[in-house]
Each structure stands twice: as C-alpha cells, then as structure tokens.
VEXPA-795511 format. One record per atom (N, C-alpha, C): x, y, z. Coordinates in steps of 0.1 Angstrom, whole numbers, plus 5000, padded with zeros to 4 digits. Layout:
BEGIN
XYZ/...
% end
This chain:
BEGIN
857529949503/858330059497/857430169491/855930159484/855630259479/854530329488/854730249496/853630329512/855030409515/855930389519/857030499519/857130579510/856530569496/856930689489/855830759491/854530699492/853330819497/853430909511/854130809521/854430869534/855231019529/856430989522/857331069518/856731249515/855831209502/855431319498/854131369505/853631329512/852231409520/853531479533/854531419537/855331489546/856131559539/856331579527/857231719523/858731649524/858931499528/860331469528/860731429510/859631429504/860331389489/859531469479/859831499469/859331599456/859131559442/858331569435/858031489426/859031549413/859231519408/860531519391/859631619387/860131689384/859431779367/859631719355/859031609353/859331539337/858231549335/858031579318/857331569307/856331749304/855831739299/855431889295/854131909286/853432019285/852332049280/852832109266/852432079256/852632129246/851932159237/851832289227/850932369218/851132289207/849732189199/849532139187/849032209182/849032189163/848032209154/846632189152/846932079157/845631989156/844932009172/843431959166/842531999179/842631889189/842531869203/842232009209/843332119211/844432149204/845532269207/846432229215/846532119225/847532159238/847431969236/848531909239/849231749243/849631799256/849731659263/850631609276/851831539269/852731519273/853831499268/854731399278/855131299277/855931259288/857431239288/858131199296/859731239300/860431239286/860131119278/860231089264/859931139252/858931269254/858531379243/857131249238/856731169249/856131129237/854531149243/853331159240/852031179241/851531119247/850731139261/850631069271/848930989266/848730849265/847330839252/846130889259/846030879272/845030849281/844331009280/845331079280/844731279278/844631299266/844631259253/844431289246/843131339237/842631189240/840631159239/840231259250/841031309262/840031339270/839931499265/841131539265/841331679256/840431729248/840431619241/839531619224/838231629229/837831539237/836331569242/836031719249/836731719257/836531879261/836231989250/837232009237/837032089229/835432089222/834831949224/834131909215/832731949222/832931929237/832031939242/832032159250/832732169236/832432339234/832832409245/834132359252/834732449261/835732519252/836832639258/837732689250/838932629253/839532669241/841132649239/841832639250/842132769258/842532809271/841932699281/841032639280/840632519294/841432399289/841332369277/842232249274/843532249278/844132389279/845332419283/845432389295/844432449306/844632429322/844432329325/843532239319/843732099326/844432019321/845032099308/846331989307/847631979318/847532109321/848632149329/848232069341/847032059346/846532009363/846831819360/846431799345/846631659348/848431599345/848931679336/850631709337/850931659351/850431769364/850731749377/850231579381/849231539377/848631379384/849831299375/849731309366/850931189362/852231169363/853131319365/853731329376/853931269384/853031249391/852931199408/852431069405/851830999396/851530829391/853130789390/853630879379/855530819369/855930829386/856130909395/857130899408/856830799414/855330779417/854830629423/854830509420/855530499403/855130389393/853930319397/853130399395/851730319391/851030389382/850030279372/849630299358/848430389363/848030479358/847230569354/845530479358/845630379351/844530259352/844130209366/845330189375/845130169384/845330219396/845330409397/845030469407/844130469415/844230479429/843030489440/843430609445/842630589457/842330699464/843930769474/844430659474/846030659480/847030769475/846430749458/847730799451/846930959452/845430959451/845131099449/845831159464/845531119476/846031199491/847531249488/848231109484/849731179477/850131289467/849431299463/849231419454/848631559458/847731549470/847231659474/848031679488/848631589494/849931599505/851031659499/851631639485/852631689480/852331869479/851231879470/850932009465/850332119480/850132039491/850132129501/851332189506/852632119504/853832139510/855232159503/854532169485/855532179476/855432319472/856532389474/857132519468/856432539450/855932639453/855332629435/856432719426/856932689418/857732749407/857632839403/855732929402/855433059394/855533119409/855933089419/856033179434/857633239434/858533169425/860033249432/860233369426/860933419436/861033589431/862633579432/863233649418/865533659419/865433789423/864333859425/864833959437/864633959451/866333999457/866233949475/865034019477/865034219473/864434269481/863134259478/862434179476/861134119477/860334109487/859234129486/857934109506/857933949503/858433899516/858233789517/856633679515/857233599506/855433519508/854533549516/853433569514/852333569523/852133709536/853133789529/853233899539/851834019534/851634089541/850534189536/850734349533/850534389522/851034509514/850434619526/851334729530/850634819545/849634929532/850534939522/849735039515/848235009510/848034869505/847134819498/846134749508/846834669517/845834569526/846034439519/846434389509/846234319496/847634189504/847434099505/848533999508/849033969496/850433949497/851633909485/851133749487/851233669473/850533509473/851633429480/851333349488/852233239491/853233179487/854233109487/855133039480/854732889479/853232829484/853232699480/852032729471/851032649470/849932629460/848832649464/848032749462/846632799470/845932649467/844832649478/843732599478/842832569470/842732679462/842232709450/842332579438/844032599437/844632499430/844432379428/844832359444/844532169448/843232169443/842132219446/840832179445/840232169428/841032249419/840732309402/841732159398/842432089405/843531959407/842531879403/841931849419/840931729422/840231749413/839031859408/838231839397/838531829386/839431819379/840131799366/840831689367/841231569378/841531429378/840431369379/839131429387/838131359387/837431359376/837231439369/836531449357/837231339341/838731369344/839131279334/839031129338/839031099356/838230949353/837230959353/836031039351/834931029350/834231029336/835331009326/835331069314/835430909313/836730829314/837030739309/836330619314/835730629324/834530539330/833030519319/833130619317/832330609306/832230529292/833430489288/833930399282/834630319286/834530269304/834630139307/835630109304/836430239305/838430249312/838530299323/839630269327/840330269337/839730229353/840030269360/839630229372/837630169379/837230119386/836130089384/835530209390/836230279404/836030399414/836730469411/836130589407/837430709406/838330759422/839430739417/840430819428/839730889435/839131039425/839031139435/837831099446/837631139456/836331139467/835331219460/834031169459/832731299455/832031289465/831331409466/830631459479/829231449469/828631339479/827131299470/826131389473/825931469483/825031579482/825031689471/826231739468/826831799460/826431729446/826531609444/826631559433/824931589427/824531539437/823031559434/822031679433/822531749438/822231889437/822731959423/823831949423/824432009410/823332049396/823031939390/822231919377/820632039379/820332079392/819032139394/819432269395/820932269402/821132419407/820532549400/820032659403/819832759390/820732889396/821332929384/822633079395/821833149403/820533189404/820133289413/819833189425/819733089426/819033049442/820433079449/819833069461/820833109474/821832949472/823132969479/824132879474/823732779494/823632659490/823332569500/824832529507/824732509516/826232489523/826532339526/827432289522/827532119520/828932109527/829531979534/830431969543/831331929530/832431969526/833831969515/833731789515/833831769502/834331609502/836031589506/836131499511/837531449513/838431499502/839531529510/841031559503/840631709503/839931799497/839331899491/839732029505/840332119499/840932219510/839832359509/840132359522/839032509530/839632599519/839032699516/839632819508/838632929515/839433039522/839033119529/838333229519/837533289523/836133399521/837433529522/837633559508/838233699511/837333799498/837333929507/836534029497/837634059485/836934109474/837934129462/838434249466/839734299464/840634419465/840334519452/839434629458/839434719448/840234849451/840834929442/841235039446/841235149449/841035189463/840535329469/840635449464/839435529464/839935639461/840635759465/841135719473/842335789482/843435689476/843835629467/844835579461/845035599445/843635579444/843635579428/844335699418/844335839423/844835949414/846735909419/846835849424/848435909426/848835749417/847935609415/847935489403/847735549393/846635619390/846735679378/847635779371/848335869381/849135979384/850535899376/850735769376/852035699376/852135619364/850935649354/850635599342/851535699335/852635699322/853335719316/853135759306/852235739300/851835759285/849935769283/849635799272/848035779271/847835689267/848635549257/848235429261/847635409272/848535389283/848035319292/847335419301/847035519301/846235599310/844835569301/844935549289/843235519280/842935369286/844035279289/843935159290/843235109302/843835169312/843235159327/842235239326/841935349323/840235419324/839435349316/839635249306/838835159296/838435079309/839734969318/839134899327/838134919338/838135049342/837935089352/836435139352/836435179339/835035209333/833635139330/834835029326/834134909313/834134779322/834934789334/835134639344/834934519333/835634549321/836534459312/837134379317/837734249312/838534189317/839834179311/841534139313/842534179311/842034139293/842034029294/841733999279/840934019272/840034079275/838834089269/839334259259/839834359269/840334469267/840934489256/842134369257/843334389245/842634349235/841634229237/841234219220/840634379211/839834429221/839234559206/840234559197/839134589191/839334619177/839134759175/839034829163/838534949160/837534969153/836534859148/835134839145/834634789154/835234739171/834534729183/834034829187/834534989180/834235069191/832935179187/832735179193/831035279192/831335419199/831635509190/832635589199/831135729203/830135729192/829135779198/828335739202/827735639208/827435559223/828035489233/829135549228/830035509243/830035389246/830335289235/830335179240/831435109232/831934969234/832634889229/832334729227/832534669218/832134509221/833734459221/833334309232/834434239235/833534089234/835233999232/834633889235/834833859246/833833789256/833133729268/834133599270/835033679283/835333509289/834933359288/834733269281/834633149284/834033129270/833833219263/832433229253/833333289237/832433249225/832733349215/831633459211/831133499225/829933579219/830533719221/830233819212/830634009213/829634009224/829834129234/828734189240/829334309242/828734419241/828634569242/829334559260/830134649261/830034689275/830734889275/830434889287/830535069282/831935129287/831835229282/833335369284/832735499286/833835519299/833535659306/834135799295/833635879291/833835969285/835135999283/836135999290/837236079298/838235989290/837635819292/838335739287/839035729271/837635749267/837735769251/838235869242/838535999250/838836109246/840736089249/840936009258/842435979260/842735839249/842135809247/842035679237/842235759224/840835859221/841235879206/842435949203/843136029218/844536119217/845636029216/845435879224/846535789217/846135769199/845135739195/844935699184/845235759174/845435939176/845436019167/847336019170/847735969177/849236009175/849835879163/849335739169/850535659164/849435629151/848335669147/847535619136/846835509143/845535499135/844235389133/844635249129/845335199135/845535009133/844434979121/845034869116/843834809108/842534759115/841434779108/840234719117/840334629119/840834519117/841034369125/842134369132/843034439135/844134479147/843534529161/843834489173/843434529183/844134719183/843434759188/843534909190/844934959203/845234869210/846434899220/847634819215/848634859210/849734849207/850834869216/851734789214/853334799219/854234949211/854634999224/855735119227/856735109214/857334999213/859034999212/859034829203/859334869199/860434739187/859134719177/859134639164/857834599158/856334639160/855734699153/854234749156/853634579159/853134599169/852134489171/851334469184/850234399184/849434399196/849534409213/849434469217/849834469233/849634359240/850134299245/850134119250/849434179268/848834029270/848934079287/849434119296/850534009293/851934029296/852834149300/852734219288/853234369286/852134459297/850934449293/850034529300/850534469314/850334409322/850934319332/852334399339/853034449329/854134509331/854334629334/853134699333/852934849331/851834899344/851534739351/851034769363/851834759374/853034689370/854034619379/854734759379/855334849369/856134959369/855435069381/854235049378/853435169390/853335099404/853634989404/853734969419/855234969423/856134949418/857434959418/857635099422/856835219417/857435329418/856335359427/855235329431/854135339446/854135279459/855235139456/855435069472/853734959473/853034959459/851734849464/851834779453/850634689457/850934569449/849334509440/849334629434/847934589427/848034529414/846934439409/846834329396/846234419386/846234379376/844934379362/844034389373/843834259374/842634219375/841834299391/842834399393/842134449404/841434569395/841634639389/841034719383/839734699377/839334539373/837634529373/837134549385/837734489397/837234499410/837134659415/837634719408/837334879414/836134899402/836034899392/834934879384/833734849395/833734709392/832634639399/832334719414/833234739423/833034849433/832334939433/832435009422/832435139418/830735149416/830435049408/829035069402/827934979412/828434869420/827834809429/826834899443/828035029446/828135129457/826635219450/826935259440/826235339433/824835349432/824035469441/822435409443/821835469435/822135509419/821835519411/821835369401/822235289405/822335169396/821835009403/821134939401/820734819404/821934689407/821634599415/822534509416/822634419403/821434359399/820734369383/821334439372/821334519372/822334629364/823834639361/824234609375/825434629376/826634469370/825434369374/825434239370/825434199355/824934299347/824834299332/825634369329/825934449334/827734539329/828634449328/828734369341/829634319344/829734209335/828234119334/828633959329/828833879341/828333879348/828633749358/827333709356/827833569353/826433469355/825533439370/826333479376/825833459390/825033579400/824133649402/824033759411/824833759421/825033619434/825733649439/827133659440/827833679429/829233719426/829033859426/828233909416/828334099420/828334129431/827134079441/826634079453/827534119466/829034069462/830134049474/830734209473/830834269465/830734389459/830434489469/829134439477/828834559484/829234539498/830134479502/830634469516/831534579518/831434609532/832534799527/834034709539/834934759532/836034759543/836734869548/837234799561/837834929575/838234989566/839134969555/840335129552/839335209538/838535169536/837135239527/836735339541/836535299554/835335359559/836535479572/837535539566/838835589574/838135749582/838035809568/836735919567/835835939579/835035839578/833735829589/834035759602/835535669601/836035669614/836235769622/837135859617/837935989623/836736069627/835336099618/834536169624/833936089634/834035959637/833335929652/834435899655/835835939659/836735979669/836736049674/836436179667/836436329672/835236359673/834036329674/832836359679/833036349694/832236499700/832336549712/830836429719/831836399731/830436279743/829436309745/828336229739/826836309742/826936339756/826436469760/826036479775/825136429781/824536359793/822636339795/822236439798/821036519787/820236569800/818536529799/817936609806/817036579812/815636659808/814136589807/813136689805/813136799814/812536929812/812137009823/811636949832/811637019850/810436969854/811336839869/812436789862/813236649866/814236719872/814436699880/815636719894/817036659889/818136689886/819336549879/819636509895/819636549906/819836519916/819036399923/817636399920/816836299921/817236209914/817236219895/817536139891/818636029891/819636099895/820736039901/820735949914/819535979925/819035929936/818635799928/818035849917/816835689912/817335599903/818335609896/819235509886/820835539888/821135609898/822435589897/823435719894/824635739893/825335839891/826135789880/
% end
C-alpha cells in the first residue's frame, strides 16, 4: 500500500495535503514549522536554532523552513516518521514537486500569457506553473543538510535520504570563488537547470520603462537601481544618513550579510531623489528614504515597489522584475571598456567573478542594429590585381 502511494505521487495521480505552516516567532531562530495541529514540529526546531547560530540570516531560517514544511508534508502523506526516511520517500517528493502545480504560479486573471509562454516584447519567458528546478534542488539541499545536521548527534536515520555526489563533496571545502568551476555529473534525484543569460533591459526599451514611471518616487527609485545595481532590498532600506550626496554614493546593507557597503548613484538619479525629497519632507534619519503614496506615512515595502513595476508593464505589454533592473545595471557597466570586470565585480558585490562574468555575453535582440547593417550591405564584388585576365582566371578556378 505505501509503494502505491509513492507510485502515486512521482506519477502526478495523488497530491500531497497542505497541512501545517511556517510561522513568525519571538524567540530565535524567528520562524517554527508547525504541524496540522498548530503544534511545533521538534525535529526543525534545534535545526533552525543552529542555522541562526551558525550566523546565517533571519530570511534563510525562513526558506528552509518553508522547503522542510514541503518534506514533512510528504513524510505526514506517507505516514512515515521523519527518523525513518530513505531514499524512497526523498524520489516521492521530488516526483511529486516535478508534476505538482505550484500555488505562487496561479493567476485569477483569464487574460493572462499562459505558463511558460515567452514575452515577444521582452524575450523574457513567463515562469511555469509547476516548480523550477531550481526549487527541487534548494529542496534536496535543505533536507539533506537537516539530516546532516541530526547525524551529528546520532539522530535520525544512519544514511541520509538525500543522494551526495562524492566528488562534489570533496571538492567543496578547497573550492576558492575565483578558480574555474569543475564540471561534475548531478547526484541522483537533482534536476538539470538550464544555462539562461540574465534579462537586462534594452536600450531601445528602456526610455518608453522609464517614460511609464508616474511620479519621482519611483523614477529616483529605478535610476537608484539602475545606477547602483542595488538590490530590491537593499534599496528600500536607505536611510538618509546612508546618503553621501556629495560623493555620489550611498551605503546599503549587503545581501546575506550585516555589513554597510558604499555603492554608487548616477547624478540624474539623485537630483530626482532630492526633488522627491524636497516635496514630501526628509524622513527621520532612521526611516528609509522611499515612502508610500497614499494612506499612513510609512516605508515603501517590496511589495509595493513590486507593484509599480507590474503597473509599467501592464501599460507596456512586457514583463520585466525588480530584479531585472540590477541586471541592466550589471549589463551596463560589464559592456563598458572603461571599466574592469574586477571593478564592475566590486560595484556589484558578487562573491564570485564568474557571476559578473555572464554579463558579457551579447544577445540577438542587443545586436538588431548591426544585424540590419549586414543585411543591407551591398555583395563584395571579386576583383582582381592588375596585370590578371578575369577570363583566364575563371579558366583557372572556376566561374
């Protein structure tokens, strides 16, 4: 019977319950697992707590709470203890999430681009309606890790579920970001995730995105990103003692990190910045500097920002993110043979060179321009040194 229920869900004939939930504590690490019964699932708890401890952020405790939410899930449908998962229950779990409709994919508008369809304006594909690759894989390492956690104190299982890929394993500890990245065959379960270049936005698009910005909020907001290849959050935090307005710079806090680092602003930017500033007033210095329109004064959420990208594509027919706007950043200064890949790498903050690195690959609807001028270039003609007969020559290689 419970080989039928694994058959079930790797074939898409059964779906696992949405019971139990992630929820925001007081107490550290911030975020519980919760199960059908509201009640605290014990086994995530220590592991949680270790993560905080072991100096990751808030926000991570969160996502793996949510990824291991999904594994127990799929244990409560299987009725088997947590303790005693193999490798069985992990494939049922990554069979389900290959062929289970994901919840943040439905759209209550009909007239919506179908899943997986591709934007004509942008090139940019609309996300799928089941669970990227991506997913499954941020899955597997966050079930493997929390048995890898509890092995360590000689709980739970003797073998962890997940499959490890031992070249990988061994390599890892030496790796340094700059060496070239070694190519290893994917451990079991673990899905392909295709090589796509980041979508930045053309400059034959960009003034009519910008053109569709509404206010100087958000026109200071998007030339901040665009400038500063900030990230969504990093942006909203400023402050108004972040800003260095005669060096053109600003400090943010660093994804993953509590460290400030300076990153910079395009002139243009800050001059539309200080014209919002001068209208609604100077926030308190510990108030972020971008504010909400309409109802209660208070900080501009992602969310909202989020919203203000969604309204310009709504009224443009594309479908561009936040987060594409670092990528035209990053674009921008990558292309630039005034600036180093080195350089452009320290703007950015990427620990890795070759993350900037991808940066410089050009695409067809980038190179439209220099297509059409080798369309319309007239056919070289042959000809010939003085001296040479074309009649002969044609005798001697051909016509």
């Amino acid at each position: 019977m419970q080989q039928d229920l694994h058959r079930q869900l790797i074939e898409g004939r059964a779906n696992v319950p949405r019971i139990g939930s992630v929820t925001k504590i007081e107490s550290i690490p911030g975020y519980a697992v919760l199960d059908a019964d509201g009640n605290v699932v014990a086994p995530v708890a220590p592991y949680l707590l270790g993560l905080v401890l072991d100096d990751n952020r808030p926000l991570t405790a969160k996502s793996y709470a949510y990824d291991l939410l999904r594994w127990f899930r799929v244990l409560w449908h299987l009725d088997v203890d947590w303790d005693r998962a193999t490798e069985a229950e992990t494939t049922a779990m990554v069979g389900w999430l290959r062929v289970a409709p994901n919840p943040q994919r439905r759209r209550s508008n009909p007239d919506s681009p179908p899943p997986g369809s591709v934007n004509p304006r942008t090139g940019k594909p609309y996300l799928k309606a089941g669970y990227a690759p991506t997913t499954i894989n941020h899955c597997l390492t966050v079930v493997s890790s929390f048995y890898a956690y509890h092995r360590h104190y000689n709980r739970g299982p003797l073998v962890n579920p997940v499959p490890e890929s031992a070249p990988v394993r061994r390599t890892a500890p030496s790796k340094s970001p700059d060496s070239p990245r070694t190519p290893f065959r994917r451990s079991r379960l673990r899905q392909k995730v295709p090589k796509t270049a980041p979508r930045s936005i053309p400059d034959s698009l960009w003034d009519e995105f910008f053109g569709a910005m509404t206010c100087d909020r958000d026109r200071a907001a998007v030339l901040l990103y665009v400038s500063s290849g900030a990230r969504a959050s990093e942006l909203l935090g400023v402050r108004p003692c972040d800003i260095d307005w005669a060096k053109q710079l600003f400090w943010v806090v660093t994804k993953g990190t509590d460290d400030r680092e300076q990153v910079p602003a395009s002139p243009q930017a800050l001059i539309i910045l200080a014209a919002y500033l001068d209208t609604i007033g100077l926030p308190p210095a510990t108030e972020p500097v971008l504010r909400t329109r309409r109802g209660p004064d208070r900080p501009l959420t992602y969310w909202a920002m989020r919203r203000v990208i969604q309204r310009a594509n709504e009224k443009l027919g594309t479908n561009w993110t936040l987060h594409d706007l670092r990528h035209t950043a990053a674009k921008r200064m990558a292309n630039d043979p005034s600036l180093t890949l080195a350089q452009v790498r320290a703007i950015l903050r990427h620990s890795d060179l070759a993350t900037t690195g991808i940066y410089l690959n050009e695409r067809v609807e980038d190179l439209f321009d220099a297509l059409q001028a080798h369309y319309n270039r007239p056919r070289v003609q042959r000809t010939f040194a003085p001296g040479y007969d074309p009649e002969d020559m044609k005798a001697v290689f051909g016509g």
